[in-house]
TIMILO-671357 format. One record per residue: residue in one letter; x, y, z of N, C-alpha, C, O in turn. Coordinates in steps of 0.05 Angstrom, whole numbers, padded with zeros to 5 digits, always signed. Atoms other than C-alpha are relative to their C-alpha. Layout:
N
AXYZXYZXYZXYZ ...
This chain:
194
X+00027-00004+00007-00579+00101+02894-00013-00026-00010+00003-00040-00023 X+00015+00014-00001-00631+00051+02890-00012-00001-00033-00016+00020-00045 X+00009+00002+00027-00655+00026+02820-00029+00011-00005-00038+00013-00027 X+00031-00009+00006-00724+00051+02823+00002+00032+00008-00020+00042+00005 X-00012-00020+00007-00690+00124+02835+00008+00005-00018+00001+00028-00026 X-00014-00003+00024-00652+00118+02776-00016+00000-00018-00012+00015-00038 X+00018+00000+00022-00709+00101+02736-00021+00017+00004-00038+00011-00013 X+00014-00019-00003-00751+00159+02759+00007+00025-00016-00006+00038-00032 X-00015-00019+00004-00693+00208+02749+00006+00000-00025+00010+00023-00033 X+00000-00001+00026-00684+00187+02676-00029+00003-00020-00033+00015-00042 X+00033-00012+00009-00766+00186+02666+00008+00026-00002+00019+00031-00024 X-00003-00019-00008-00757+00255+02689+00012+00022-00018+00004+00044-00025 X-00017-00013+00023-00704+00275+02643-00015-00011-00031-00004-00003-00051 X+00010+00011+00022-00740+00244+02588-00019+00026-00006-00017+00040-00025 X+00024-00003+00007-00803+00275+02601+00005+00037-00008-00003+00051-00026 X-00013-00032+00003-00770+00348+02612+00014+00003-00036+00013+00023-00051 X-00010+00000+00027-00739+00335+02545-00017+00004-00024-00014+00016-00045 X+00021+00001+00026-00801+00322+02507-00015+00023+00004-00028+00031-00016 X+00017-00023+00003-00835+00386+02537+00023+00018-00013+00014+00022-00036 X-00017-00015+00009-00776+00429+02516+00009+00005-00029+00020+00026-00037 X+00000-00002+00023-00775+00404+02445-00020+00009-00016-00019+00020-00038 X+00041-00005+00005-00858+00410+02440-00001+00031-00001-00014+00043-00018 X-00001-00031+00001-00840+00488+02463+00018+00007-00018+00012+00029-00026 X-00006-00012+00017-00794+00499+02416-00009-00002-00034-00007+00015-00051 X+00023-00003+00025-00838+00471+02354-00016+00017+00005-00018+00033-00013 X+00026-00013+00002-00895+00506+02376+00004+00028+00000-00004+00042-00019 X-00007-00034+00010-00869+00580+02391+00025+00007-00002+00037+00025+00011 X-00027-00020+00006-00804+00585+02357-00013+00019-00024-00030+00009-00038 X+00002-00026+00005-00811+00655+02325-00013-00004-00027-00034+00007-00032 X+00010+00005+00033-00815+00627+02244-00021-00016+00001-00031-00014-00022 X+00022+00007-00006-00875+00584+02270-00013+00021+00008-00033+00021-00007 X+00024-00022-00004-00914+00643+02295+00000+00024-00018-00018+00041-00015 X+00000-00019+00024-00892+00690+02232-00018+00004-00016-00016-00011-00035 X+00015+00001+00020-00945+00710+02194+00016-00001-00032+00036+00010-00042 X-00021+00006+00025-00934+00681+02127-00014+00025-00022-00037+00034-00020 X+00003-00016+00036-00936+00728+02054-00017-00011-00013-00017-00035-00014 X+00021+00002+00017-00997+00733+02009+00015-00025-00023+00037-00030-00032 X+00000+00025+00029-01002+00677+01956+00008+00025-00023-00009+00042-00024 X-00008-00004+00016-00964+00711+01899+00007-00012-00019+00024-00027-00011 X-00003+00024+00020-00957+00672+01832+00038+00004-00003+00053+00023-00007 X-00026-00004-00012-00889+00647+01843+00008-00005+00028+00031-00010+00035 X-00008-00002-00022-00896+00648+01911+00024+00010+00023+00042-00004+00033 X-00027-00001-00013-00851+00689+01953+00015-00006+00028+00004+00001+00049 X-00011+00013-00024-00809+00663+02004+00023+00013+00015+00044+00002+00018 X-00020-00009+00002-00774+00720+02028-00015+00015+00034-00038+00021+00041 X+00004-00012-00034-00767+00748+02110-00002+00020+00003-00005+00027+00026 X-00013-00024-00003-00754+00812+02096-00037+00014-00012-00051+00003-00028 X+00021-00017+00005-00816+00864+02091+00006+00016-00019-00013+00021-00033 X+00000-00023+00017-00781+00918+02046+00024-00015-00026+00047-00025-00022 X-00020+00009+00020-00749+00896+01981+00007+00016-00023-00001+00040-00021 X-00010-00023+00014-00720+00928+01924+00008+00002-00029+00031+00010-00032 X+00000+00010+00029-00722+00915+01849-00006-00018-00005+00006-00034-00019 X+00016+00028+00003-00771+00866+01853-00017-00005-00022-00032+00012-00031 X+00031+00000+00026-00819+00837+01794-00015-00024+00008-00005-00046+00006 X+00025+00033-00004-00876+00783+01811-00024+00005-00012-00027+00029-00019 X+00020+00016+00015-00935+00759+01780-00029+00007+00018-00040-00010+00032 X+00037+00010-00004-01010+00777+01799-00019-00007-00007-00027+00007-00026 X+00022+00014+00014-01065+00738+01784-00021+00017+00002-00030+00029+00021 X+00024-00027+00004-01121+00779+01747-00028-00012-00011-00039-00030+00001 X+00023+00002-00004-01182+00775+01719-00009-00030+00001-00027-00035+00017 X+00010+00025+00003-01190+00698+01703+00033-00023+00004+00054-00011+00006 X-00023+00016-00006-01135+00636+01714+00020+00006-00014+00043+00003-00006 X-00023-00006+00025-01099+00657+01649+00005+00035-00001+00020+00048-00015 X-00010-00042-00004-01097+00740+01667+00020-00001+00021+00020-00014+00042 X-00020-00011-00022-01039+00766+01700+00013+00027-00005+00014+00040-00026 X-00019-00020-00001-00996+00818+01720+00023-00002+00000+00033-00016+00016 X-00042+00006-00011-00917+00824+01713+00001+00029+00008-00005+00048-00006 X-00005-00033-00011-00906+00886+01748+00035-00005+00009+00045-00028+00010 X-00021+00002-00004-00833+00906+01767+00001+00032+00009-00006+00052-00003 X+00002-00025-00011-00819+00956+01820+00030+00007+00010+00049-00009+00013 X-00027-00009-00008-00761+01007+01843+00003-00011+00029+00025-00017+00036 X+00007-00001-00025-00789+00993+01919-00020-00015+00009-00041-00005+00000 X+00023+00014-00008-00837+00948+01947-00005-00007+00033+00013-00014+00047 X+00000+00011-00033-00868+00934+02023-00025-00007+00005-00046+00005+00003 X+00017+00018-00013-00903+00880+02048-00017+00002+00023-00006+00007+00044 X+00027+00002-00018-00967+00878+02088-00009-00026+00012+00002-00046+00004 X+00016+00023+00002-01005+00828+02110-00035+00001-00025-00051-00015-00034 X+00026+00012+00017-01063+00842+02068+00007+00009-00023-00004+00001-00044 X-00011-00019+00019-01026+00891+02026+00015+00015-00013+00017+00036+00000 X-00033-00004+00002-00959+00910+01984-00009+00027-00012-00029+00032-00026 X+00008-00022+00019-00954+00979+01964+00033+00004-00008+00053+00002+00006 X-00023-00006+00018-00900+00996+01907+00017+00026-00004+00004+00046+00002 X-00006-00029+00011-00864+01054+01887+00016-00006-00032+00030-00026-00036 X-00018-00003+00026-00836+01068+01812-00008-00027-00018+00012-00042-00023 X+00005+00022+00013-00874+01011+01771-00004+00002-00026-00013+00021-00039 X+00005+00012+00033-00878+00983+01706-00006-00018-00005+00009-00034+00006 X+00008+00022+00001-00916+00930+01681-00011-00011-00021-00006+00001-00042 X+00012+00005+00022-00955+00888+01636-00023-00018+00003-00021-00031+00024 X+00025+00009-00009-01023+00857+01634-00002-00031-00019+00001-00032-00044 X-00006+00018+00034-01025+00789+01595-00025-00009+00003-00036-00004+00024 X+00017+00011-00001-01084+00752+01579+00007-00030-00018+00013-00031-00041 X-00019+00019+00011-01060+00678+01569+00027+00004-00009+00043+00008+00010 X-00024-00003+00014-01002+00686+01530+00003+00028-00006+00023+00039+00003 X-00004-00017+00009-01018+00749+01496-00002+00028+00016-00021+00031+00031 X-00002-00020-00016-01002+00815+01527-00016+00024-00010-00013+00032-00034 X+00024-00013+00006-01064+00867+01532+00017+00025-00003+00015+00039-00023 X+00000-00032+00000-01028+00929+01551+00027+00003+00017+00032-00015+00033 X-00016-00018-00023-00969+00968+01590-00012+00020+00013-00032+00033+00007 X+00007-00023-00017-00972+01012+01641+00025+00013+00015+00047+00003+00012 X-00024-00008-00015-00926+01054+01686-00010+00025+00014-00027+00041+00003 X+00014-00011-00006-00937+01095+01738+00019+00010+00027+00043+00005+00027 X-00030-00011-00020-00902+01131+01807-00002-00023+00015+00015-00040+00017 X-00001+00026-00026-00931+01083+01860-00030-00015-00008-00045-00014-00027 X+00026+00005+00012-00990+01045+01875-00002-00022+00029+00014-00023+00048 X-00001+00029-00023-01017+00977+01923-00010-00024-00023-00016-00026-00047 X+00015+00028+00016-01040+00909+01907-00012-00016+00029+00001-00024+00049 X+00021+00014-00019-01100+00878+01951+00012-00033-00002+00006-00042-00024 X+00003+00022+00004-01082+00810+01957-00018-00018+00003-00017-00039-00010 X+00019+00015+00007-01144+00784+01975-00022+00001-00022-00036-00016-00033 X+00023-00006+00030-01186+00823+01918+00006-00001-00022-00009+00001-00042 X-00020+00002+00018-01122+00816+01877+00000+00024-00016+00010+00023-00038 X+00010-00023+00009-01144+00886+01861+00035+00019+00006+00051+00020+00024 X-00026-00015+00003-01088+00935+01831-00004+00023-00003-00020+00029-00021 X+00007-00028+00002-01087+01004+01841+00037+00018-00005+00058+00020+00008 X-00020-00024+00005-01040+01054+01807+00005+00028+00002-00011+00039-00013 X+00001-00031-00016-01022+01129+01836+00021+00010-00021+00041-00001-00031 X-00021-00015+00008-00991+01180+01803+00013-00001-00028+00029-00019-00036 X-00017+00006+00033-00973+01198+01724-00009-00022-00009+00005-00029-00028 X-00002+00023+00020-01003+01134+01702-00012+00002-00027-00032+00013-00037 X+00002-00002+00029-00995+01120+01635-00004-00027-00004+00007-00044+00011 X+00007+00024+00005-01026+01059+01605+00004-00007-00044-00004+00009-00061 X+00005-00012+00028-01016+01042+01528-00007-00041-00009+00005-00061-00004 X+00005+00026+00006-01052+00980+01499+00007-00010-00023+00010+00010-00038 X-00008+00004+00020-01028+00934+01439-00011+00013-00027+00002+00019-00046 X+00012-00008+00023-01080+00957+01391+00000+00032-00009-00010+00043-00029 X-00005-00031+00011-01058+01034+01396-00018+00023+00013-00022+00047+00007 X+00008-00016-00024-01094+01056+01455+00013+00013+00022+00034+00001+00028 X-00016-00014-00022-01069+01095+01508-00020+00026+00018-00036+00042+00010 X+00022-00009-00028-01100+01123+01580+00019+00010+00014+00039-00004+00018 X-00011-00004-00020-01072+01165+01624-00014+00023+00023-00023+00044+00016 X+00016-00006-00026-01101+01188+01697+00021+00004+00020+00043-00005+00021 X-00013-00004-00038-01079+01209+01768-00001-00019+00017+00014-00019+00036 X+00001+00017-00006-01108+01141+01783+00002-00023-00014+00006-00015-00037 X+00014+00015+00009-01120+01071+01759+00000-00025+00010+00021-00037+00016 X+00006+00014-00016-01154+01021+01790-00007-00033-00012-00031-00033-00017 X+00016+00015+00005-01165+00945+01767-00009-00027+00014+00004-00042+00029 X+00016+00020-00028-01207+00896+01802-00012-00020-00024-00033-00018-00038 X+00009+00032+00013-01212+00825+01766-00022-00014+00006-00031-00029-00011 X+00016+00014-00001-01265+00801+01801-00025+00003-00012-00042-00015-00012 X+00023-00005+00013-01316+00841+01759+00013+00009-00030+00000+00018-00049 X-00019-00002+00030-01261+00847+01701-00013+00030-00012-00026+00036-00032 X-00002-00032+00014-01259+00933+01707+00020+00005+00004+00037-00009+00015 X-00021-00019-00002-01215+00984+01700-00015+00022+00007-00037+00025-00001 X-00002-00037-00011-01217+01061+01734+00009+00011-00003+00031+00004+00007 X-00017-00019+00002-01188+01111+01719-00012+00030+00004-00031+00041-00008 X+00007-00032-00015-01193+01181+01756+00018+00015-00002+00041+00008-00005 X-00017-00019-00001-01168+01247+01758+00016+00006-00029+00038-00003-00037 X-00027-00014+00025-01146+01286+01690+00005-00028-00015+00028-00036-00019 X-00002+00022+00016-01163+01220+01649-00006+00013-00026-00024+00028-00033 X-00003-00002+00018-01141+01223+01587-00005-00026-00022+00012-00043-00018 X+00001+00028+00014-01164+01162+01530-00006+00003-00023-00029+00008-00028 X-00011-00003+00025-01141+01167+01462+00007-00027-00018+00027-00042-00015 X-00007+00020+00028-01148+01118+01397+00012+00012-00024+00019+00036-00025 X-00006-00017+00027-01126+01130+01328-00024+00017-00004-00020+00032-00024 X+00020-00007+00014-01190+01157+01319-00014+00020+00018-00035+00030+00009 X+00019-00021-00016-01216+01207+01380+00019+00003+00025+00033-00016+00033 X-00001-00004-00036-01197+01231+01449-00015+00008+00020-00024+00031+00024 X+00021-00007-00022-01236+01223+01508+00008+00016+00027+00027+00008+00040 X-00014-00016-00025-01224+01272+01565-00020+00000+00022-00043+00001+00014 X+00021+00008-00024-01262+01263+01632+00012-00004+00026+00035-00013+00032 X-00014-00001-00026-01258+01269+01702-00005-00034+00012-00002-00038+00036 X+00002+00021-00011-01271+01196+01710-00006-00024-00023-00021-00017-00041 X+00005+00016+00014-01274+01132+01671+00003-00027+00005+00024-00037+00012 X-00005+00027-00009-01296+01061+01678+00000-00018-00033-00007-00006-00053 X+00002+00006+00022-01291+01011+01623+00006-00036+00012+00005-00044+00035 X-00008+00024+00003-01271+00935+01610+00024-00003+00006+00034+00019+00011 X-00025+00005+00002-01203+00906+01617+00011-00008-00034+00032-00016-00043 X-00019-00007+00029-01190+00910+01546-00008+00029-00006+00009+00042-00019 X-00001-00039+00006-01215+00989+01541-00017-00009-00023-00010+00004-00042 X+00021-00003+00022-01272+00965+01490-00032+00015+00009-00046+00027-00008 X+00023-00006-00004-01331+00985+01522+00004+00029+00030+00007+00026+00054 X-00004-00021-00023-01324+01054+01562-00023+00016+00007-00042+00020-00008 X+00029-00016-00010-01372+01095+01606+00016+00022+00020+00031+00017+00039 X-00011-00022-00012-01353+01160+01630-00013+00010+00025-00034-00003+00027 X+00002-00016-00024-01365+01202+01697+00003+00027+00003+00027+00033+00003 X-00010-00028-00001-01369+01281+01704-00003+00012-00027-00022+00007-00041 X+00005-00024+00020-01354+01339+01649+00016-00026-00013+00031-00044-00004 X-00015+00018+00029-01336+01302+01577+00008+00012-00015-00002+00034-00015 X-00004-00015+00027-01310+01326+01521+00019-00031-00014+00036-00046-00005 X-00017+00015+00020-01288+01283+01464+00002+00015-00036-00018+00020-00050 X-00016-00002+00021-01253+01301+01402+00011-00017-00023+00031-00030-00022 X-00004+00019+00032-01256+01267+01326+00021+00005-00011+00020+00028-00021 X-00029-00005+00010-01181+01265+01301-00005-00006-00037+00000+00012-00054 X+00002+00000+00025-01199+01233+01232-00040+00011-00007-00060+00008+00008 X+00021-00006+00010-01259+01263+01191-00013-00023-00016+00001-00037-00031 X+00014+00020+00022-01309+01215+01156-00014+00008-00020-00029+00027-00022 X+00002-00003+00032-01319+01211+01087-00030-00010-00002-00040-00031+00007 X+00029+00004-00003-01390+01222+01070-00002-00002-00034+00015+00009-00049 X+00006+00002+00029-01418+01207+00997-00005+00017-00005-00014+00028+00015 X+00026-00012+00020-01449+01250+00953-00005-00002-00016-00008+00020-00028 X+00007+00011+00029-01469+01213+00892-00035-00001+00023-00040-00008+00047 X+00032+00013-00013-01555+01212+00902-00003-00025-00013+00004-00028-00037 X+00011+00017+00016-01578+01152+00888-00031-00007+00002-00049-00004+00019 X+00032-00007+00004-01640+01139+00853-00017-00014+00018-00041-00010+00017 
């Protein structure tokens, strides 16, 4: 073979080489994988269904989060829904409230948390909520709670088929039939004065 053969036939093999490496960057399988929602923490895991998992959602402001910790969890692309959770709400450092509940999802783009079933919520200062639902959505820093809501201080219980409020439970506004209930009586004077 003629030298200007030889140097074709190795172009050739060259060039075949460089398309073959170009196709396997471009569509090997973990390049075309859709990747997992930004989770604080970030998870880096292949598997869609996992199983005694706890991660971190970011809530109402840079310093709100969630530690949730589930029996069951499965991955979406826009959306994980849980089963068997327990959690806790912090605000910076300090922790607002628990909750627990059967199942539930988490929006990852609205970072919006929704709890199903038996949830029970009980906050540090001696509050406690419990609903069929509860819903909270950081970006307007509420909470929801539906269905057979129950919301109880030391001092009253509110019963209602629906309730929205703050993410600390200071400011509430009800939905539907109400009834609330005064646990302590207030002490009224009766000295007149002149």
């Amino acid at each position: 073979m003629s030298r200007k053969k030889w140097l074709i036939l190795i172009l050739g093999f060259i060039l075949l080489s460089v398309i073959v490496i170009i196709g396997l960057i471009f569509f090997h399988p973990v390049a075309t994988s859709p990747k997992l929602p930004a989770v604080k923490g970030e998870l880096k895991l292949e598997a869609d269904e996992m199983e005694g998992l706890s991660i971190k959602v970011a809530g109402t402001n840079h310093s709100g989060f969630w530690e949730l910790n589930f029996a069951e969890f499965v991955n979406r692309d826009t959306e994980g829904k849980f089963q068997t959770v327990q959690g806790r709400y912090f605000q910076g450092k300090r922790q607002l409230y628990q909750i627990k509940a059967e199942s539930g999802t988490v929006s990852w783009q609205e970072r919006r948390v929704r709890f199903i079933g038996k949830v029970h919520l009980e906050t540090e200062d001696g509050k406690e909520l419990d609903a069929d639902e509860v819903i909270c959505t950081p970006e307007d820093g509420k909470l929801s709670a539906r269905g057979g809501v129950s919301f109880r201080t030391p001092d009253l219980i509110y019963e209602t088929s629906r309730l929205d409020s703050d993410m600390n439970l200071r400011q509430i506004r009800s939905r539907g039939s109400t009834q609330v209930r005064f646990l302590k009586k207030r002490q009224y004077s009766t000295e007149l004065h002149p």
